[in-house]
N, C-alpha and C positions, 0 to 999 in steps of 0.2 A: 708125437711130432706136431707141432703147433703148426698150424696153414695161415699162410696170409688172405687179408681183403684184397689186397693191389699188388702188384710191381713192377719197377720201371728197369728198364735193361738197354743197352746197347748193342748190335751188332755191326762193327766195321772190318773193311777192307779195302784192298785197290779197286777201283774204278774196275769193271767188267769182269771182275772174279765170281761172280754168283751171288754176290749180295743181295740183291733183290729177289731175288730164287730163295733164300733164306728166309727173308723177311716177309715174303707172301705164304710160305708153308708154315709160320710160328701164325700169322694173323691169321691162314684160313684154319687152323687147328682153334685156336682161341674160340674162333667167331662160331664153330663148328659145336665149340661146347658153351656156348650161349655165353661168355665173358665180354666184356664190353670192352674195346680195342681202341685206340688212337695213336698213330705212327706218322713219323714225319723223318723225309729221307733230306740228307744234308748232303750236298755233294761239290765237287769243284768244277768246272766247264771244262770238260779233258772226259774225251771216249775210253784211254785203258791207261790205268796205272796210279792215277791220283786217289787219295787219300779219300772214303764214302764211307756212312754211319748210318743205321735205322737206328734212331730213336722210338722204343714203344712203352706204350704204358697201357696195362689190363687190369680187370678190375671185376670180381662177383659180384658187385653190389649196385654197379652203375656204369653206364656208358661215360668212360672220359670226355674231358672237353677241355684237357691243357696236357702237356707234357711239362715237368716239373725234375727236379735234381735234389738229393742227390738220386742215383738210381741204385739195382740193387745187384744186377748182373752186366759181367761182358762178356760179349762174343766175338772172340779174336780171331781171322783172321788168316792176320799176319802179325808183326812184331810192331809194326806202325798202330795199329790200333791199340795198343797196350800202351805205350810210351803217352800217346794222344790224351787216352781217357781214365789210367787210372786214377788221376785227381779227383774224380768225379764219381766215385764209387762212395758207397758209406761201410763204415764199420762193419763188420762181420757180413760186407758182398761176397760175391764170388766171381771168379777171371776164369773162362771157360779158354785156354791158351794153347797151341802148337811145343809142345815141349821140344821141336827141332832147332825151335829159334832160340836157342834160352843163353847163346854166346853170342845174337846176334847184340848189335850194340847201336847206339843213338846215331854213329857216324857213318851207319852203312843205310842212310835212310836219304838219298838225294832228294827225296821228289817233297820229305814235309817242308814247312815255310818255314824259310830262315827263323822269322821271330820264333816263333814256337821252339823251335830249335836250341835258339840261344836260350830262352826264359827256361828249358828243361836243364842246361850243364849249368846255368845258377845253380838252380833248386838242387840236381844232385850232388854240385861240388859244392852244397849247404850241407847234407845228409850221409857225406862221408863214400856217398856209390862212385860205381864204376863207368857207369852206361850203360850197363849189360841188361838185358832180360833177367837171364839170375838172379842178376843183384836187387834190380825192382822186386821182382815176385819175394824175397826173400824179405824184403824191406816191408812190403807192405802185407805180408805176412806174420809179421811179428808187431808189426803198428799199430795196424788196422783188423789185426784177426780176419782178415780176408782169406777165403777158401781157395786155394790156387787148383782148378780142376785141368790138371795136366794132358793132355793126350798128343803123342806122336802123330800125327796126321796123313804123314807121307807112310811110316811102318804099317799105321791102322789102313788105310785104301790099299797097299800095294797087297797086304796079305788076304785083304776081302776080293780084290781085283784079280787076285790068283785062283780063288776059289772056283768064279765065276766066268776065266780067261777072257778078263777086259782087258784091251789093249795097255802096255805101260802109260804112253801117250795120251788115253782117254782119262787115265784116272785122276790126276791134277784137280778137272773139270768137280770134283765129288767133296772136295772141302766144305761149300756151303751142307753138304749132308751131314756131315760128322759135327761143327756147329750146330746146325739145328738138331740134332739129334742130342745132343749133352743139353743143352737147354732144355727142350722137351725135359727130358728125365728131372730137371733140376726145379722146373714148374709142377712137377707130375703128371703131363697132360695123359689123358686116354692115347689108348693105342687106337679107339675107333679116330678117335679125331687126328692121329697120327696120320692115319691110313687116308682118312676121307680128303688130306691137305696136300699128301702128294698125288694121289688119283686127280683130283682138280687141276693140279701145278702141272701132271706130264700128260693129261688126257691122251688116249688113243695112241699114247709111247712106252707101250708093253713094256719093253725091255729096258725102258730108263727107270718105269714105276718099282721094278723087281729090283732092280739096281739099289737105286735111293731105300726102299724098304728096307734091304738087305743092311749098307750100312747104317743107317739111321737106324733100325733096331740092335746091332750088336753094338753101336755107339752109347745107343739108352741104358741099355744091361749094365752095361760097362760103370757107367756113371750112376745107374743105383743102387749097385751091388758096393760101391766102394764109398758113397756119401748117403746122409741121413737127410737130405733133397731139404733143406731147412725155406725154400724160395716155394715150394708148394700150395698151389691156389684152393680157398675152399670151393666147392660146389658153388656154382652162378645160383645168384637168389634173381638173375632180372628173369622180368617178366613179359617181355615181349613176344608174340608169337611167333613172328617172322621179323628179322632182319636180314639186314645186306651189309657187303662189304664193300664201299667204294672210294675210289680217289675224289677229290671237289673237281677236278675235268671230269671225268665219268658221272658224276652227279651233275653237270651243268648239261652235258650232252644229253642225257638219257632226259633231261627236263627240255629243254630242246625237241626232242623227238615229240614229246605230249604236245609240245606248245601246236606241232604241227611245221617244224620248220623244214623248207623244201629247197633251200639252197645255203650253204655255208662256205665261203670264200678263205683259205688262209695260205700265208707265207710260213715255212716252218719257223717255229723259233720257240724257247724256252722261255716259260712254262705252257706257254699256251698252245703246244702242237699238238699235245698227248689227245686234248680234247677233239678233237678234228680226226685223229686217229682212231678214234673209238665211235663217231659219227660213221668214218669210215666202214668200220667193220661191223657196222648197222643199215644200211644204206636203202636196202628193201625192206619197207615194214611191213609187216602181215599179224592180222590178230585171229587169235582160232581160224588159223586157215584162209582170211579173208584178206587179199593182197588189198595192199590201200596205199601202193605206188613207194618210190624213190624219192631221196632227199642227193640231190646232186652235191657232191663235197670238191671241190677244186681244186686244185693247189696250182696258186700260182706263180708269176715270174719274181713277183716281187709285193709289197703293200699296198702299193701304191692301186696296181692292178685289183688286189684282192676286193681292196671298197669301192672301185670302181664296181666292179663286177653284180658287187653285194648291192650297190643301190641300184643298179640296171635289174637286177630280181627284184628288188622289193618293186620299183614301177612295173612290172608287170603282175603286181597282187602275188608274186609270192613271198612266203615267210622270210625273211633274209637274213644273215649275219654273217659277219666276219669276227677272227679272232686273233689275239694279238698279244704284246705284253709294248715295254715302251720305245724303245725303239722305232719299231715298227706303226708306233701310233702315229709316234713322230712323224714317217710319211705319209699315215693317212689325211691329217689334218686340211689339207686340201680339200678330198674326197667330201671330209665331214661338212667343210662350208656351203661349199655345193648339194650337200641333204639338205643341210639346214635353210637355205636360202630355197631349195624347191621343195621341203616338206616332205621331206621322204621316212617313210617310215622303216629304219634301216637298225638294226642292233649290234653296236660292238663289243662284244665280250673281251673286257683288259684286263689282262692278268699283269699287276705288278710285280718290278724286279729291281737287282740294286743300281743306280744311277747314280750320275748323268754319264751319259758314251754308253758304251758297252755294259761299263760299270761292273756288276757281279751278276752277266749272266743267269747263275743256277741259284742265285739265293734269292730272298724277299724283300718284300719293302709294301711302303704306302706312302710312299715319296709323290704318288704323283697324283692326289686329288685334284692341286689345284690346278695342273694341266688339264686335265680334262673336265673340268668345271669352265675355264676359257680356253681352250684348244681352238684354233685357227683366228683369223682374222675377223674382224663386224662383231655385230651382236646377232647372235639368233639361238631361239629357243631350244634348249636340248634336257630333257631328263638323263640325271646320274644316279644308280641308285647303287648298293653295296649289300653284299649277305656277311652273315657272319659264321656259319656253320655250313654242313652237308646238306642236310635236308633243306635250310633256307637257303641255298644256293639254287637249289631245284627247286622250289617253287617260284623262285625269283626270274628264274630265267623263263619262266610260262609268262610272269607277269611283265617282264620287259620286251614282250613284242605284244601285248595285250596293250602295255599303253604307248609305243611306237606308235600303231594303228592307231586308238583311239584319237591322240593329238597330231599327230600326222607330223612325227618329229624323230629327227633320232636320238635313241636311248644309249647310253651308256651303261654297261652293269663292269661294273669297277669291283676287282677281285686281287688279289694276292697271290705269290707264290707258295707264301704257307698251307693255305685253302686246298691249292691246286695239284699241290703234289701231298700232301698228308692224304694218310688211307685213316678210314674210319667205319665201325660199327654203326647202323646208320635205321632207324626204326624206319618201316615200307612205308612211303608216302601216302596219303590216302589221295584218291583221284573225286571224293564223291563234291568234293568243292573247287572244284578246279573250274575255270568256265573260260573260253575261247573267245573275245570280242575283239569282233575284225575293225569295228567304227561305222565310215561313211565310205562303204567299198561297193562302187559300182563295175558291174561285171558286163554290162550291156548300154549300150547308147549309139547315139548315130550321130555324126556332123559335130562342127567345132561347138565345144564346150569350155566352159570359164574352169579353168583347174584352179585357180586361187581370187576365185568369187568372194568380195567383201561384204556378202550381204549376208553370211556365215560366220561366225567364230570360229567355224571346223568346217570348211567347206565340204563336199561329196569328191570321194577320189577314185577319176575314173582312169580306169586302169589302160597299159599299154597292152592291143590286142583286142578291148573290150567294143573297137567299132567307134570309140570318142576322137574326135579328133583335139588331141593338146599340145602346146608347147612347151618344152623347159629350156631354162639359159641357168649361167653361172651369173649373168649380168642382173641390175634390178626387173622389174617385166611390171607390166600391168595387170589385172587379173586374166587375161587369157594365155600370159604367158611371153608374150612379144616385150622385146625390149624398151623400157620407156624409165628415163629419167626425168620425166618431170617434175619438180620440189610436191605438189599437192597429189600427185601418184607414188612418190616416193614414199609421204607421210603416211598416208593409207595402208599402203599394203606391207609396209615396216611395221605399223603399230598392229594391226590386227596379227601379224607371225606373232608378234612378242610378245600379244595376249594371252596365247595360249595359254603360257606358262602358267599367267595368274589365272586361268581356267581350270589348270591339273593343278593350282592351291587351292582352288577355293572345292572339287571334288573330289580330289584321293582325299580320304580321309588322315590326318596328323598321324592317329592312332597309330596306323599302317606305315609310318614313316619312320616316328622314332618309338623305343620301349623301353620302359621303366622295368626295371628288376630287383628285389629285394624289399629288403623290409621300410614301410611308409616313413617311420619314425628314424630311418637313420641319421648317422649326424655327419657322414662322409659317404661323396659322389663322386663316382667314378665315372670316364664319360670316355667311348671312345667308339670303333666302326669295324667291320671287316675280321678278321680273323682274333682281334684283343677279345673277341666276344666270353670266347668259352675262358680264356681264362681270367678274362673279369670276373667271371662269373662262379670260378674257382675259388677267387681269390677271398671273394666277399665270404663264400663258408669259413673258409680259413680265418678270416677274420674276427669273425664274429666267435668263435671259439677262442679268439684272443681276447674277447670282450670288446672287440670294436663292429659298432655295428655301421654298415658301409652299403651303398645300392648303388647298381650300374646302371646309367643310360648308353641304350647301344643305338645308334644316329645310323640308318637305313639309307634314308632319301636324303640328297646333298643337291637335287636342284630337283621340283622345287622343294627349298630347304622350309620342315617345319617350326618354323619358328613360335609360333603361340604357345605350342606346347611344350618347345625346349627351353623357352625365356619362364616356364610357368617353373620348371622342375627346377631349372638353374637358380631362382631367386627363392627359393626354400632353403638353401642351402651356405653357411656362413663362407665368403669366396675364398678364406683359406683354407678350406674344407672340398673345396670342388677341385678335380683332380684330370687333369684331359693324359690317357693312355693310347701310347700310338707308336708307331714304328716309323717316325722320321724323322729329323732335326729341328723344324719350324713349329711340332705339333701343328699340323697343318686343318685340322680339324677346329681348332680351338681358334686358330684364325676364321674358320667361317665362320662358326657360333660367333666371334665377335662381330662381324660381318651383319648379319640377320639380326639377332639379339641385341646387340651394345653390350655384350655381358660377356665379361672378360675374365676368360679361365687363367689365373695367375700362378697352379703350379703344374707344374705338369713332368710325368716319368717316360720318357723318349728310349729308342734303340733303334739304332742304324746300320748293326754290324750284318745283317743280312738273315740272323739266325732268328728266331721266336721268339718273344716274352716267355717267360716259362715261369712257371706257378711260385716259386721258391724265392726269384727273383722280385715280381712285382709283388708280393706279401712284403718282404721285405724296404722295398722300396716305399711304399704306401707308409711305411712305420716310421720312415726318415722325413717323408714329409711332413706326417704330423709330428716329428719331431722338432721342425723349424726350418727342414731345407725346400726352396722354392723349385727346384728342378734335378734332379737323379737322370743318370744317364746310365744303362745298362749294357752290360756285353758282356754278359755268361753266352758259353757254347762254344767249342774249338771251330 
C-alpha cells in the first residue's frame, strides 16, 4: 500500500447537522498524531439548513499554510454536498456518501443557489445524466476512477442504536460519526488518536463518548475491511514537541490574555464574536495556582456602546479592546475620533467580511484597509497593523496594546475572516521574548495636570482614579484639556498628536513591519498582507519547482507604512514582474504602496468571491501574468 505525504478532503452538510463536530474530531486525531493541519470552514449566514464545508488539508511533512484543490476525499453528508463538490475531487478520490440518497435528485434540493443549480443541469444535460445521485456516482466512477465508499447511514445508526437502545429520535444526531469514522479508516488514522479526539470533543459525556466510539469503530472496520485505504498518511516526520490546535480568534484571544488585557467590549457579530467567547470562558486567570484577577468581557447594546466602553477602560490604565468586523466599525468610527483626538490608548481587533451593507456576512475579504487607514473624520494618528498567520496573530496582538500605550494612540490590528475562523496546527509560542510596555503611565499624582503637555512628543498619561486631575473633550482643548480654539493653539497641539506617527516611523523598526521571503535572486515579487501570507508562501515552492523562481513581501504595518524598505525591495524588481495578491477589487494594498513609495504595482491577482486564494489557484494565476495578462481575477470555491 503506498501512503501519502499530504491530503486535502472535504466535509459538507446542512448548517447545524454536526459538521463541525466532524471537523474537530478528524483535526484533533490528526494534531493528536503529530500531522500538521489547516482547515477553513465555509458557510452561509443561516443557523440550520444551509449548505457548510470544512475544507482541510494534512500533511507528515509540514505544517500547511494554504488550502489548495484539487482535493483527494469527500465527506458527505447529505446529497447536497455531492452535487456541490464533486467537480473538485481529482482522479482516483474517493466520495465517503449516504447510499440512502442515491434517487435523491438535483430538484429536491431548495435551499442550493439558484446559479449553481442552473450551471449543474448544463453540465448534466452535457453528460447525458439524470440528476440523480446514481447517476453522478456512477458517472464519476467510471471517469474519474473515483472510489464510491457507500454506506447506508440511517440502516448503519439505527441497527448500532438498537444495540445500545438509543432513542430512534436521538440517532439522526450520529451522522457526523459514521463520516468521521469512514474517513478515519480511509486516512488510516490510529485508534489511539481516534480515541483521544472523541474524549476531547465529548469530555465528561460518558455516554455520548461510548456512543460515538461504538459507531465510529464499526464504521472504520467497515470501511477497511472492504477498501485498500489508498488516502493513507505516512508517519508525521515533523518535529515539534508541543503544538496546539487553534482558531485565529482563539489565537488572538489567548494572545490577548499575555498582553495583560482587563477589559474587552464587543457587539456580537461574525467573525469576530467567537473571540470574545473564548475571552469569555477565560476570564479568571491564575497561573500555578496564583490568582492574578479578571478580564471583564461585556457585551453590549450595540458598537457604538462597545468603543465607548473600551476607551473609558483604557483611561482608567486598563488593557482595553474592542472587537468587531465592518459593519460594526462602521459605528464605531465616531468613538475612534474621539481616542484619537484625546490619545487614548484603545485596540480594535477587525476582522474583515464581504461588503458593503451586510454584504457576505460569514465569508472574507480585505476590502477594508483603506477604511480603516482613514476611518472617521480629521486627521489624527492611528497605528494599523495586520498578521498573517496563527502564531503572528498572537504575538501581534501583545504588540498592539504595547504600542497603543507607548504612542498614546489607538491601534488597529486588521484581520480577516479567513484567519479567524480557519483552525490550524500551530507550534507553542515561546513567551521568553515577549515584553509588556506600558509607556508614560502615571498611576499616582495629585491636582490638575497637563494631559496633553506640548513640552513632550509623548506626554505622561495620567490615569482616571490616579488622584490627577484632567480633562477630555471631543472639541480641540489646550494642553490641559479645556476647550480652546485658538488658530496658534490649534496648531500646536494638532501637530505634536500627528507627530507621533513619524516618531513610531522613525522607532519601530521597518524590519518589524514589512518581510521579505524567498530566494534574494528572484526575478518575480509577490506582494500582499493578512491571511495571502501562507499561501504566497506556498505558492513560491510550487514555483520554483516550475523553474520560476518568485519571493513574497508580506506588508505587516499599514500605518506607519514602511516605506524605505518597501520602495528598497520594490525597485529590485522589473515592474512587470511585481505582482500585488489580495482579496479585494482595488488591490487596495498596492494603492498604498503607491501612496508612500510612487511605486506603482501594475499587475495584480485579486478575489472577491468571499472564499480564499487557494494554492492551485494563485500558482496558476502567477503563470498568466507572466504570461502577458496585467490582472487575473479568481473565483474557485462553491
Amino acid at each position: 500500500m503506498n501512503m501519502r505525504k499530504e491530503v486535502s478532503l472535504i466535509v459538507g452538510g446542512p448548517q447545524g447537522a454536526g459538521l463541525e463536530t466532524t471537523a474537530q474530531l478528524l483535526t484533533a486525531s490528526l494534531a493528536r498524531m503529530r500531522y500538521g493541519v489547516i482547515s477553513d470552514r465555509e458557510y452561509f449566514s443561516n443557523i440550520v439548513g444551509r449548505h457548510s464545508y470544512i475544507h482541510l488539508r494534512a500533511s507528515s511533512e509540514e505544517i500547511p499554510r494554504s488550502l489548495t484543490y484539487p482535493i483527494q476525499i469527500i465527506g458527505a453528508m447529505d446529497h447536497e454536498t455531492v452535487f456541490t463538490h464533486f467537480g473538485d475531487i481529482e482522479a482516483g478520490g474517493a466520495i465517503v456518501y449516504d447510499l440512502s440518497t442515491e434517487d435523491k435528485s438535483l430538484d429536491n434540493i431548495p435551499s442550493m443557489e439558484k446559479d449553481l443549480t442552473s450551471r449543474l443541469r448544463q453540465l448534466f444535460s452535457s453528460l447525458g445524466l439524470d440528476g440523480s445521485i446514481r447517476g453522478l456516482i456512477r458517472h464519476v466512477s467510471s471517469e474519474m476512477k473515483v472510489l464510491p465508499v457507500a454506506l447506508n447511514y440511517p440502516e448503519l445508526i439505527m441497527r448500532i442504536a438498537e444495540k445500545i437502545s438509543l432513542p430512534a429520535a436521538q440517532a439522526p444526531r450520529y451522522v457526523s460519526a459514521v463520516v468521521y469514522g469512514a474517513i478515519a479508516a480511509l486516512l488510516g488514522l490510529s485508534f489511539n488518536g481516534i480515541d483521544y479526539a472523541i474524549k476531547m470533543r465529548f469530555r465528561e459525556r460518558g455516554d455520548i463518548v461510548s456512543i460515538n466510539r461504538m459507531i465510529v469503530g464499526e464504521v472504520y472496520q467497515m470501511v477497511k475491511d472492504k477498501y485498500d485505504l489508498p488516502f493513507s498518511l505516512q508517519p508525521s516526520g515533523l518535529d515539534h514537541s508541543e503544538i496546539m490546535v487553534v482558531s485565529g480568534n482563539d489565537s488572538i484571544a489567548m494572545g490577548k490574555i499575555v498582553a495583560g488585557l482587563r477589559f474587552q467590549s464587543y457587539y456580537p457579530i461574525t467573525p469576530a464574536a467567537d473571540e470574545s467567547f473564548t475571552l469569555e470562558a477565560n476570564e479568571r486567570i491564575s497561573v500555578e495556582g496564583v490568582d492574578l484577577g479578571a478580564i471583564t468581557v461585556l457585551q453590549t447594546e450595540d458598537e457604538i456602546a462597545a468603543m465607548a466602553s473600551a476607551i473609558g477602560a483604557a483611561l482608567t490604565g486598563a488593557r482595553a479592546a474592542t472587537c468587531t468586523s465592518g459593519p460594526g466599525f462602521s459605528l464605531m468610527v465616531e468613538g475612534l475620533g474621539w481616542a484619537g483626538m484625546n490619545e487614548v490608548p484603545v485596540v480594535v481587533t477587525y476582522y474583515q467580511r464581504g461588503g458593503p451593507s451586510t454584504g457576505q456576512p460569514t465569508r472574507g475579504s480585505q476590502s477594508d484597509l483603506l477604511f480603516a487607514l482613514h476611518a472617521s473624520h480629521g486627521e489624527f494618528p492611528r497605528i494599523v497593523i495586520t498578521s498573517g498567520d496563527h502564531l503572528e496573530a498572537f504575538y501581534d496582538s501583545i504588540e498592539a496594546f504595547n504600542l497603543a500605550e507607548r504612542y498614546q494612540m489607538p491601534v488597529i490590528h486588521l484581520l480577516d475572516k479567513f484567519l479567524a475562523n480557519s483552525i490550524a496546527t500551530m507550534p507553542l509560542p515561546k513567551l521568553d521574548h515577549v515584553r509588556i510596555e506600558r509607556g508614560k503611565l502615571v498611576k499616582e499624582a495629585v491636582g490638575e495636570r497637563k494631559r496633553f503637555d506640548s513640552s513632550y512628543p509623548i506626554p505622561p498619561r495620567y490615569l482616571l482614579g490616579s488622584g490627577a486631575i484632567t480633562y477630555h473633550a471631543g472639541d480641540e482643548h489646550d494642553e490641559m484639556g479645556h476647550i480652546d480654539e485658538d488658530p496658534e493653539n490649534r496648531e500646536k497641539i494638532y501637530r505634536r498628536r500627528m507627530e507621533k506617527l513619524r516618531l513610531a516611523d522613525e522607532e519601530v523598526p521597518e524590519e518589524k513591519r514589512v518581510f521579505y521571503y524567498g530566494d534574494e535572486a528572484a526575478e518575480v515579487l509577490l506582494v500582499g498582507w493578512g491571511f495571502v501570507k501562507g499561501v504566497a508562501l506556498d505558492a513560491i515552492e510550487e514555483l520554483k519547482r516550475d523553474g520560476i523562481r518568485a519571493a513574497y513581501m508580506h506588508l505587516k504595518f499599514f500605518s506607519p507604512f514602511p516605506s524605505r524598505f518597501a520602495k528598497k525591495m520594490l525597485e529590485k524588481f522589473e515592474a512587470g514582474k511585481v505582482i500585488s495578491v489580495e482579496h479585494n477589487y482595488l488591490a487596495q494594498a498596492a494603492v498604498v504602496v503607491k501612496i508612500h513609495t510612487d511605486v506603482k504595482i501594475e499587475r495584480n491577482i485579486v478575489k472577491y468571491t468571499g472564499r480564499p486564494i487557494y494554492l492551485s489557484e494563485l500558482v496558476g494565476a502567477v503563470k498568466k501574468i507572466l504570461g502577458g495578462e496585467r490582472r487575473v481575477v479568481l473565483t474557485h470555491g462553491p
